[in-house]
N, C-alpha and C positions, 0 to 999 in steps of 0.2 A: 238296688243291687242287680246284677248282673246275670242271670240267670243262664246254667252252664248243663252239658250233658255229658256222660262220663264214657272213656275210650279207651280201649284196652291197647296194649302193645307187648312188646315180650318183654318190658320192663315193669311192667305190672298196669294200674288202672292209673288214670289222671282225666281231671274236669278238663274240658275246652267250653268258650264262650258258646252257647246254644246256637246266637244268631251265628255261628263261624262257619264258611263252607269247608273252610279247612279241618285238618283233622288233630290226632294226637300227635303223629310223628310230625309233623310240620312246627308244633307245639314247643315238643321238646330242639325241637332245632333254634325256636326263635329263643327259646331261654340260656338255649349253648352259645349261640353267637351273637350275640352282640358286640359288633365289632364297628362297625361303619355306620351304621343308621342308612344305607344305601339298600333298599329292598328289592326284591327280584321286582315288583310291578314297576319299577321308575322305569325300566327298560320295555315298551309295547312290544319291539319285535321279539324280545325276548320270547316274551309270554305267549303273544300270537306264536312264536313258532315252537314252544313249547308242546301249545294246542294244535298244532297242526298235526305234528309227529302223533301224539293218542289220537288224531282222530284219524291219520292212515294207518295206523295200528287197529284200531278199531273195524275199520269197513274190508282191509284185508281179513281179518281173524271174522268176521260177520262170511266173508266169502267164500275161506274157506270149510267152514264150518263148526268152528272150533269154541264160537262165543253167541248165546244166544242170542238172537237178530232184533228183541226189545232191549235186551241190556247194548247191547253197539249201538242201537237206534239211540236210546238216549246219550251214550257218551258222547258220540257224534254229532247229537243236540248242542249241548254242551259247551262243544270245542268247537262251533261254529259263533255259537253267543259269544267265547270269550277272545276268539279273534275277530268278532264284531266290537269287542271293545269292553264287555259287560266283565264284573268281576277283575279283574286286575288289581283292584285292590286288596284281594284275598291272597296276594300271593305275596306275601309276608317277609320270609325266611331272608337273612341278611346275605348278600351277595358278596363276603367273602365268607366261607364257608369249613368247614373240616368235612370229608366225605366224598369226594374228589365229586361233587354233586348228586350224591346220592338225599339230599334234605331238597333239594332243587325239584326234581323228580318226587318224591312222596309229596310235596305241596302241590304238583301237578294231578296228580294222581285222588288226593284226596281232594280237590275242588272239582274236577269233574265228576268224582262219584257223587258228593253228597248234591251237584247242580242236577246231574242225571237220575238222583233219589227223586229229588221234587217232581223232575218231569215225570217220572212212573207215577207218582201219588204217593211215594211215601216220604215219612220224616229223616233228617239230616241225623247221621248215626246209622241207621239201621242196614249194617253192611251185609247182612241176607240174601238182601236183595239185590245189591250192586256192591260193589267190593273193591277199593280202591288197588289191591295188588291182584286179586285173582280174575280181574276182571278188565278194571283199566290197564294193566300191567300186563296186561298177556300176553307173553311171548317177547316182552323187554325186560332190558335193566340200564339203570341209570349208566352202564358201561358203555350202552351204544343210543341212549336218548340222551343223554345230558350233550353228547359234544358232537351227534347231529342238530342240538335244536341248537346250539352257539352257533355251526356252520350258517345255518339257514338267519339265524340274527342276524349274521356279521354279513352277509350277503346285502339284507336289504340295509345296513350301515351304509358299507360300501358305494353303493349306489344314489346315495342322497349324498355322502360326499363326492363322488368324483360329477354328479349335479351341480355341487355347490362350489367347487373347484374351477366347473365350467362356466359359472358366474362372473367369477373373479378375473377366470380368461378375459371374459368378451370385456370386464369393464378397464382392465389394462388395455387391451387390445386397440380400445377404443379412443384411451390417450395416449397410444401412440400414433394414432393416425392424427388427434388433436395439431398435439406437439410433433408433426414430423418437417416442419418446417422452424423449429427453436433451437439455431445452432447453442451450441453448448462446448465446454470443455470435458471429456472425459478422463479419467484418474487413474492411476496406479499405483496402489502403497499412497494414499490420498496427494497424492504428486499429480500434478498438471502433465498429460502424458497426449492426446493427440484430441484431435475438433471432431466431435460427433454432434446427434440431435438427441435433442430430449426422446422425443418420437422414437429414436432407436433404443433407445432406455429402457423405455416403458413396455414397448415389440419385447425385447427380451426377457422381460419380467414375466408377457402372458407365453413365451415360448417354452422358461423351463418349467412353466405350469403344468404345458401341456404335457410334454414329456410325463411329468410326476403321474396325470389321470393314464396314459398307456400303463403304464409299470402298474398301479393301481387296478386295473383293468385283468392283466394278467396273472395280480396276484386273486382276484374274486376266484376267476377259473377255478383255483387248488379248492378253494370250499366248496367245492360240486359234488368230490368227491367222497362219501359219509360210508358210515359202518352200520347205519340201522337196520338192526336182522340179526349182528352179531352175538346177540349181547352178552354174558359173560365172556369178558376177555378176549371176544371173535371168535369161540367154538360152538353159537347158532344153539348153545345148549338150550333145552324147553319150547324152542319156538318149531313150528309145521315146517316142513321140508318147504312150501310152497308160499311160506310167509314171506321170506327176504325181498322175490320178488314182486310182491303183489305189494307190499306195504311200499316199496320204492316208489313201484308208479301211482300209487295213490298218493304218494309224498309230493309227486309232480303236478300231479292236477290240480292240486290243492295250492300251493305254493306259484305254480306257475313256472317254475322253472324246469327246462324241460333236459338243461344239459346236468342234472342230477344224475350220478351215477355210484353201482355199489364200488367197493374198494375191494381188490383182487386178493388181497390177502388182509383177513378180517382182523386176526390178530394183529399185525402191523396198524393197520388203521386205528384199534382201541389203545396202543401203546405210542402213538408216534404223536408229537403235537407241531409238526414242524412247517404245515403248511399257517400254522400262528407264530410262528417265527417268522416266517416268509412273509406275511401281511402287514405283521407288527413293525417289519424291517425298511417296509414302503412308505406306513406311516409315521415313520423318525423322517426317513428321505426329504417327505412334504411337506414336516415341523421342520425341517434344519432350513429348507427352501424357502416359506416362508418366512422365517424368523429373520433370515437374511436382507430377506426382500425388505420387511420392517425396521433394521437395522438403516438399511440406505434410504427408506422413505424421513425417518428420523432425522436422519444426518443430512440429507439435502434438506430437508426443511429448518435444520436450525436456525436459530438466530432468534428472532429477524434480525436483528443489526448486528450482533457479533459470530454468526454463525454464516452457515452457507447460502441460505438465502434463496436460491434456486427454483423452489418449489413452495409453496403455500397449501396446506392442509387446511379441510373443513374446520373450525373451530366449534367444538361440540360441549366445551362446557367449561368456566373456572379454571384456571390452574393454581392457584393460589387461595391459601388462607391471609396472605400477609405479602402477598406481592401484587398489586392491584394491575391487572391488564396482561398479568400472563397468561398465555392459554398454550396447553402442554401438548403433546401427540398422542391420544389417549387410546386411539382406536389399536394405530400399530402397538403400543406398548401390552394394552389385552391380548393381542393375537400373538408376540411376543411368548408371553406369561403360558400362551395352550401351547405352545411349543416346549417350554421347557418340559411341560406336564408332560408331553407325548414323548418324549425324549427318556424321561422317567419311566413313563410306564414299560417302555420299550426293553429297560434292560430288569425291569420285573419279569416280564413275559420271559426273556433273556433264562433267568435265574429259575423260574417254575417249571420250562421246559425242560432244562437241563436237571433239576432234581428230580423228573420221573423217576420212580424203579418199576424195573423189570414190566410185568403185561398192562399195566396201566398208569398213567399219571394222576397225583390225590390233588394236585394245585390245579387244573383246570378254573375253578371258581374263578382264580385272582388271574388268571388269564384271560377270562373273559370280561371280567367287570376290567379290566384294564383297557384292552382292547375296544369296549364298547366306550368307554368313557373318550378312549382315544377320539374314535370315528365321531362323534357325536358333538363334542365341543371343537376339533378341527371343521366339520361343515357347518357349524354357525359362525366361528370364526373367520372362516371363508370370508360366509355372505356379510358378516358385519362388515369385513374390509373394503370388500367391496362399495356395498351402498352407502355407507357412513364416514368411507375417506378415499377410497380412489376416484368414486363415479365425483367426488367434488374439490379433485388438487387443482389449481392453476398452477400455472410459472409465470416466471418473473424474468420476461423473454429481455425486457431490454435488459436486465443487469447480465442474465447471461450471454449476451451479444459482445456487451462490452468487456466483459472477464474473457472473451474468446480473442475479443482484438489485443487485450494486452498481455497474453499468455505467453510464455517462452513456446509451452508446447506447439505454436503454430509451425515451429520451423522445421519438424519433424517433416510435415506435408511436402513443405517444398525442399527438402535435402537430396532424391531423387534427381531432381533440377538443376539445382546448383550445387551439387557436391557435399558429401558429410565433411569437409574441414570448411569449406565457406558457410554450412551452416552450422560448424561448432563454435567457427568464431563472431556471430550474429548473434549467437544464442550468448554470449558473453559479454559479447558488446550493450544487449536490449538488459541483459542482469545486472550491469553494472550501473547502467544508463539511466534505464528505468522508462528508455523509449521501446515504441512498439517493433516488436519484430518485422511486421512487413514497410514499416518506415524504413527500415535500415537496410533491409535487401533494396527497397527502392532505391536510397541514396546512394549505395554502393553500387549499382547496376546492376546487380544481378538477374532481376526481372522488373519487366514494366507493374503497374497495381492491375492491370486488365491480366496479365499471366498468373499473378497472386490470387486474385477474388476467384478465377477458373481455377485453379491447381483446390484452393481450401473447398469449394465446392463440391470438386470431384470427392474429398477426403471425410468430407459428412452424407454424400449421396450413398443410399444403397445401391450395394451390387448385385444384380439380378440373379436371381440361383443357379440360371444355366451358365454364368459363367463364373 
């Protein structure tokens, strides 16, 4: 049997498991929600910045004098152990929540007191001695810890995606230089529309990549800006005149981020959620981009024989139970599938933001497990597409060679030349015919095959930027 120790709250008494670092209120929370089976520890940066925030709380309130310098010393033990890594499976509480994160915060709160018990030498419980509100808690409230330690999560998010983004750049990037000699037809409204390269294809896949990591880039910025200090509501109620500032920069050293700053108007800051609207809005941007991009790696690769044919994907596994020799697009179809997700999550965030009332918002919780969930499976998604199917498409240059000689679309190239009515009625002539376009400006005189092979050339070569 299990052997438990009893913890009071203003609800009355209730047992928690002995071995638990966690406490009562953590307790009652895991029994409230069960909601997801998605617990605060699945998220590291969560939790590491959870522990970051108490332990700049900590060594401010140690400096200014406000909290005895054994009881900080061990919080701050503590909250170094559990952004080493240790404990995070104490941190229980279902990440979506009731409490606009106030169960988030007491799981916080009561794992470093009872971590920081043991270091003084006493047993788990005996809050005497260290006191998970009057002591971990001092001079906060889950009003301005809960949605500075999301900031600071979504930050180091951010950053391993637009890593992982940078990934996927370089492995397009890289066939397109492959393929910058595989003339090709390119489409419009899937219509045969004018001679491009594969090579340019691909360049422009790793182009609106990059675009997507700036905008990603500038939506991090907005999370620099936090409210920790405010905490009830932004009116700094309970905490030392001298605390806002000192816990900031301790927030900095610790975290490493050094364009951390406070927010100008505190209340604003604990009611507005809108630079998560702002981020969540980048990450639809890079789910709709990708999905697209996966869209057309599918469709060029179809076939093989009845499809487009174009391009050839890694083949990674089965496609069939009952079709023997098909093998599907399995990688873009996954990275597909985290696009719809983040699409979803997107107008959840959408819906939580806008149900705030009045000085603070209670949905935080499902904006942030949204959010993280977003960031997290879009940069493995990234990198799966990357090394699992782009770093290994060929193409299938000579069919696209010869789909390019018998295209209507070549006449568009040379219509400059010879006139748009001599090349409407070529393009009429090769549709009916069923002969090639530059056969027939041949035969008609229009230009020699040496003025045709120069003109389509020019019409696939990139044009240099400066001009």
């Amino acid at each position: 049997m299990t052997t438990t120790r009893s913890e009071h709250d203003l609800l009355g008494d209730l047992e928690v498991p002995a071995e638990a670092y966690y406490g009562v209120h953590t307790a009652r929370a895991v029994d409230n929600f069960p909601i997801s089976g998605i617990r605060l520890g699945i998220y590291p940066s969560f939790v590491n910045a959870l522990a970051a925030v108490k332990q700049a709380a900590a060594t401010a309130n140690k400096a200014i004098g406000v909290l005895d310098p054994a009881k900080a010393d061990a919080i701050i033990a503590a909250a170094e152990e559990i952004r080493a890594g240790r404990l995070h499976d104490e941190f229980v509480v279902d990440m979506i929540q009731g409490g606009a994160g106030t169960s988030t915060n007491m799981n916080a709160n009561e794992v470093l007191a009872n971590r920081g018990l043991e270091l003084l030498g006493y047993e788990r419980g005996d809050y005497a001695h260290l006191h998970p509100l009057q002591d971990v808690n001092l001079g906060q409230s889950t009003n301005d810890v809960y949605p500075t330690a999301v900031n600071i999560a979504l930050d180091a998010y951010v950053v391993r995606l637009d890593s992982a983004l940078g990934v996927l750049v370089e492995s397009f990037a890289r066939k397109g230089q492959e393929f910058a000699d595989v003339v090709k037809m390119g489409r419009t409204q899937l219509q045969d529309a004018v001679p491009m390269t594969l090579g340019r294809e691909f360049a422009a896949f790793a182009a609106t990549l990059t675009e997507d990591r700036q905008r990603l880039r500038e939506a991090r910025l907005l999370l620099h800006e936090i409210n920790l200090g405010g905490t009830a509501i932004g009116t700094e109620l309970n905490a030392h005149p001298e605390y806002r500032a000192r816990a900031l920069a301790e927030l900095r050293a610790i975290t490493g981020i050094e364009t951390l700053v406070s927010a100008t108007d505190l209340v604003e800051a604990t009611s507005d959620v809108g630079h998560f609207v702002q981020l969540s809005g980048v990450l639809k941007r890079v789910a709709v981009k990708l999905s697209k991009i996966c869209n057309d790696l599918r469709l060029l690769s179809s076939g093989p024989r009845a499809g487009f044919n174009e391009i050839v994907l890694p083949a990674r596994q089965a496609g069939s139970s009952i079709m023997p020799g098909k093998v599907n697009p399995v990688i873009p179809e996954v990275v597909n599938q985290v696009a719809f997700e983040v699409i979803g999550n997107d107008v959840t965030v959408t819906l939580a933001a806008e149900g705030g009332q009045l000085q603070l918002n209670a949905f935080e919780p499902i904006i942030a497990h949204s959010l993280f969930a977003s960031l997290q499976h879009l940069a493995r998604a990234a990198v799966v597409l990357a090394e699992k199917c782009v770093d290994g498409i060929t193409a299938n240059a000579d069919l696209l060679r010869s789909r390019v000689a018998d295209s209507i679309g070549l006449v568009t190239a040379l219509s400059p030349v010879i006139g748009y009515e001599n090349a409407t009625a070529v393009a009429q002539e090769a549709l009916l015919s069923g002969r090639g376009v530059a056969e027939i400006v041949e035969s008609r005189g229009l230009l020699d095959r040496a003025a045709i092979d120069a003109l389509l050339d020019a019409a696939v070569r990139p044009v240099p930027a400066s001009q």
